[in-house]
C-alpha positions in Angstrom: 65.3 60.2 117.5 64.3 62.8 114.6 65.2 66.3 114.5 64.0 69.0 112.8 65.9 71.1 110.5 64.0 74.7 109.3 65.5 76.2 106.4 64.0 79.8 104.6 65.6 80.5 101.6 65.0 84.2 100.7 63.9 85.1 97.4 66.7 87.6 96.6 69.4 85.0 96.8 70.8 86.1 99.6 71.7 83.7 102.6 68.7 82.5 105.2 69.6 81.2 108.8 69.0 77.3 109.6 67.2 76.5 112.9 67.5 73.2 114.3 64.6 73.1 116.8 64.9 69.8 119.0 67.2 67.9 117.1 69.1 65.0 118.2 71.4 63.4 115.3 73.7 60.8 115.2 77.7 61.2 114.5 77.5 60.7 111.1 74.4 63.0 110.1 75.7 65.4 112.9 78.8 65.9 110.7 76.9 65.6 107.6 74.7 68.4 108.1 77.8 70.6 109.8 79.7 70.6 106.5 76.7 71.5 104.7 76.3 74.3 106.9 79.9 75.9 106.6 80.0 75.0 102.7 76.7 74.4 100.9 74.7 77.5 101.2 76.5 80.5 100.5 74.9 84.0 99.4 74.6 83.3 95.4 77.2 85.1 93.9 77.0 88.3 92.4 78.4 89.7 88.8 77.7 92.5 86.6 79.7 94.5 83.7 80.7 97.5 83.4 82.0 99.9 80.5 84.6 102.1 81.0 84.9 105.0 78.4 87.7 107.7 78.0 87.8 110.5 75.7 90.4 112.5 74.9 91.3 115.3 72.9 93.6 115.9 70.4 95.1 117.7 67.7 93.6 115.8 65.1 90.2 116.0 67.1 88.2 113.8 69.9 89.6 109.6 70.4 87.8 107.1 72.9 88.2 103.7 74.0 85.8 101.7 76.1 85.9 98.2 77.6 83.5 95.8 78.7 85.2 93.7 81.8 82.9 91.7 84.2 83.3 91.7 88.4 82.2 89.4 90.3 82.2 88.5 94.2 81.3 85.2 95.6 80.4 84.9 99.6 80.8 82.1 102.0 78.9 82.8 104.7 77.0 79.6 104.9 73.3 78.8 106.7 75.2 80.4 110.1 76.6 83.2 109.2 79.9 84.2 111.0 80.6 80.8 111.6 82.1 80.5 107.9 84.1 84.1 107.9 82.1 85.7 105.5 85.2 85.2 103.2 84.6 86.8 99.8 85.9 85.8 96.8 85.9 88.6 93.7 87.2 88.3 90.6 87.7 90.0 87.3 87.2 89.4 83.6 88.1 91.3 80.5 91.2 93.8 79.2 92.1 96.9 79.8 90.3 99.8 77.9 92.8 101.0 74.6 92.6 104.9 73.1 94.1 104.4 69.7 95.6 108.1 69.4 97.1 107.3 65.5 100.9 108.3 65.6 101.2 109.1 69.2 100.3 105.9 69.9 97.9 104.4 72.6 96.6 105.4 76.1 95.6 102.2 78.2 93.8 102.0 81.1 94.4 99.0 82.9 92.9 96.8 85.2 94.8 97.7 88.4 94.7 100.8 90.1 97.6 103.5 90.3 99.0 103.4 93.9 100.9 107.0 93.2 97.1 108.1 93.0 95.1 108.4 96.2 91.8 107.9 94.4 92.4 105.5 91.6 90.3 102.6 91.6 90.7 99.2 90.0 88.1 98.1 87.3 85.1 96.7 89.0 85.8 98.9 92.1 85.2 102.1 89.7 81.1 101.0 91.0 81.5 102.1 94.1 82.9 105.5 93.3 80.5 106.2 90.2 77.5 105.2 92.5 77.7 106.6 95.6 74.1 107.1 96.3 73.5 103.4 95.3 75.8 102.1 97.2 74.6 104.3 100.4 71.1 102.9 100.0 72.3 99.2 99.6 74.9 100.1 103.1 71.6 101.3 104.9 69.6 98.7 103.6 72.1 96.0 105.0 71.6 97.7 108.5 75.2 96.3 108.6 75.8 93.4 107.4 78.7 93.8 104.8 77.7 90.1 103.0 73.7 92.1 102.3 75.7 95.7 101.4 77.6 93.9 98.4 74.6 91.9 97.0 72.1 94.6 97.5 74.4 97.1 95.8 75.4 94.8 92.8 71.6 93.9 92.5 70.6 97.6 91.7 73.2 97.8 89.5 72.1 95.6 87.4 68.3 96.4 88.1 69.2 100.0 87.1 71.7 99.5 84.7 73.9 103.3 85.4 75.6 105.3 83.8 77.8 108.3 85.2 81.0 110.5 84.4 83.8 109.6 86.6 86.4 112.2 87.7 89.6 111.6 86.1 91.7 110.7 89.4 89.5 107.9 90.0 90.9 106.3 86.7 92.8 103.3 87.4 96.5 103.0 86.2 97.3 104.5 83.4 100.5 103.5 80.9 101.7 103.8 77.7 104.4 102.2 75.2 107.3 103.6 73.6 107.5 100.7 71.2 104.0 98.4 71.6 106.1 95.0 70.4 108.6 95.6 73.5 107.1 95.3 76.7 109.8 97.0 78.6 109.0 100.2 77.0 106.0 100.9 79.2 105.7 104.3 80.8 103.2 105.7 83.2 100.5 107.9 82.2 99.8 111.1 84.6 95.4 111.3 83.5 96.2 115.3 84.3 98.7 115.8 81.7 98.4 113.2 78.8 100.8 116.1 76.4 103.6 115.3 78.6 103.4 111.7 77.2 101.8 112.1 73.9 102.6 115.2 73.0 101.1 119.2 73.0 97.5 119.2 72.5 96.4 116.1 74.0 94.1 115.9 77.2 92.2 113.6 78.9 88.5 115.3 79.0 86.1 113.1 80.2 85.3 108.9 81.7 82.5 107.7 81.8 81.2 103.8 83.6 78.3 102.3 82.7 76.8 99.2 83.7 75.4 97.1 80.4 74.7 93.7 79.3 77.3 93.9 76.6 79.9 91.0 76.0 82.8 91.6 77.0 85.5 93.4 75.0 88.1 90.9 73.2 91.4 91.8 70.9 94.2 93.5 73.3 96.5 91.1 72.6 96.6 92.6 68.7 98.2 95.3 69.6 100.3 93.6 72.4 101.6 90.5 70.6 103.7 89.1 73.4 101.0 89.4 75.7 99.9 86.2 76.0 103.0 84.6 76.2 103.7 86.7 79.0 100.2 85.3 80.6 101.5 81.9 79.8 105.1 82.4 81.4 104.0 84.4 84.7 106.1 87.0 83.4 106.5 90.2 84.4 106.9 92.8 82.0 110.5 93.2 82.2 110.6 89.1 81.8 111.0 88.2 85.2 108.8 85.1 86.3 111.0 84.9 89.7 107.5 86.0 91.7 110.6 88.5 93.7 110.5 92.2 93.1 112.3 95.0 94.8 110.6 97.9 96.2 112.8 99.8 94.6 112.7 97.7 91.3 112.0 99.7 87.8 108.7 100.0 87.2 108.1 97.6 84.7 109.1 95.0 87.2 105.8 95.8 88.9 103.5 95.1 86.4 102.2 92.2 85.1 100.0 90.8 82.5 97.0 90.0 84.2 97.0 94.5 84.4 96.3 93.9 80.4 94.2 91.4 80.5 92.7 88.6 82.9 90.4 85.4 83.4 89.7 85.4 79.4 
């Protein structure tokens, strides 16, 4: 007996609901076509890039640093929907943004957020809090459906390409070095109070995201020359590679390489 499979594919990309009308299949096309409904049509994945910019103030006049990182989310949600999880998969790209500050040193901003800050955002989530009304439209778009919300949203951005000042608290982490060639000197970075790390004078004044086509930025390992052996290792950045760390370890036991830099 033949069945008949109906299949719409929707011209944004995003996933289309199979119908089997009438169908009768044997065992082995029965499974066949199961698997390719829990694995073989997912929503396309979505990506775009972002630039984060900081200026600050100092002494000797106004520094910035930007990077160019690219987010991504993949969805498996499959021809039926809930029946896959809707699991998504995001990701990251690219380094975290440097402020070259000459003798004070460098600010970075890394790739993590700061869980001492209640609005700090990691890169690729700084979207969401530099687009809010984007991000509404694409929620009421969806009427819902979280899998529609997260492509819609992403599609604009990249249809629209944004750009916006951020407030400072929604920065994510931000550190600095005593001595750039030994990891264990890093320090946290308060965003509201840069002089108490670099000295009098110096002030975060303004962030900025913006989403661009730009390639992404490349080089951080210049300035941090064990960096990529740490990558290599699994270290952290007190040289543990254990994987165990106390909640009440130091904090350079929390952080690891893949803050600096990741997926390049």
């Amino acid at each position: 007996m033949k069945g008949e499979l109906c299949i719409a594919t929707r011209r944004d990309g995003l996933t289309s609901r199979a119908v089997a009308k009438g169908a009768q299949f044997s065992i082995a096309l029965g499974a066949a076509v199961f698997a390719l409904l829990l694995t073989g049509c997912n929503t396309a994945p979505r990506r775009f890039h972002e630039r984060l910019t900081l200026f600050v103030d100092t002494p000797l006049g106004l520094k910035s640093g930007s990077s160019v990182v690219e987010y991504e989310i993949g969805f498996q949600d499959g021809w039926w929907g809930g029946l896959a999880g809707h699991m998504l998969l995001p990701g990251i790209r690219g380094e975290a943004v440097v402020v070259d500050l000459g003798q004070s040193g460098s600010l970075f901003a890394l790739l993590n957020n700061d869980e001492t800050r209640r609005w700090s955002a990691k890169r690729g989530a700084i979207a969401w809090v530099a687009f809010p009304g984007l991000e509404s439209k694409a929620k009421a778009d969806a009427r819902g459906d979280s899998t529609y919300r997260l492509a819609y949203f992403m599609d604009a951005l990249n249809r629209l390409k944004p750009k916006a000042d951020i407030d400072i608290d929604s920065l994510p982490l931000l550190v600095r070095f005593r001595d750039p060639n030994d990891p264990k000197t890093v320090e946290r970075v308060d965003p509201n109070d840069l002089a108490a790390s670099f000295g009098a004078g110096v002030k975060l004044v303004r962030a900025t995201e913006e989403i661009t086509d730009d390639r992404l930025t490349t080089g951080i390992e210049k300035r941090l020359p064990w960096l990529d052996n740490f990558i290599a290792r699994g270290a952290m950045l007190d040289g543990n590679t254990s994987g165990a760390i106390w909640v009440n370890a130091p904090f350079v036991n929390h952080l690891g390489p893949g803050y600096f830099k990741s997926g390049m």
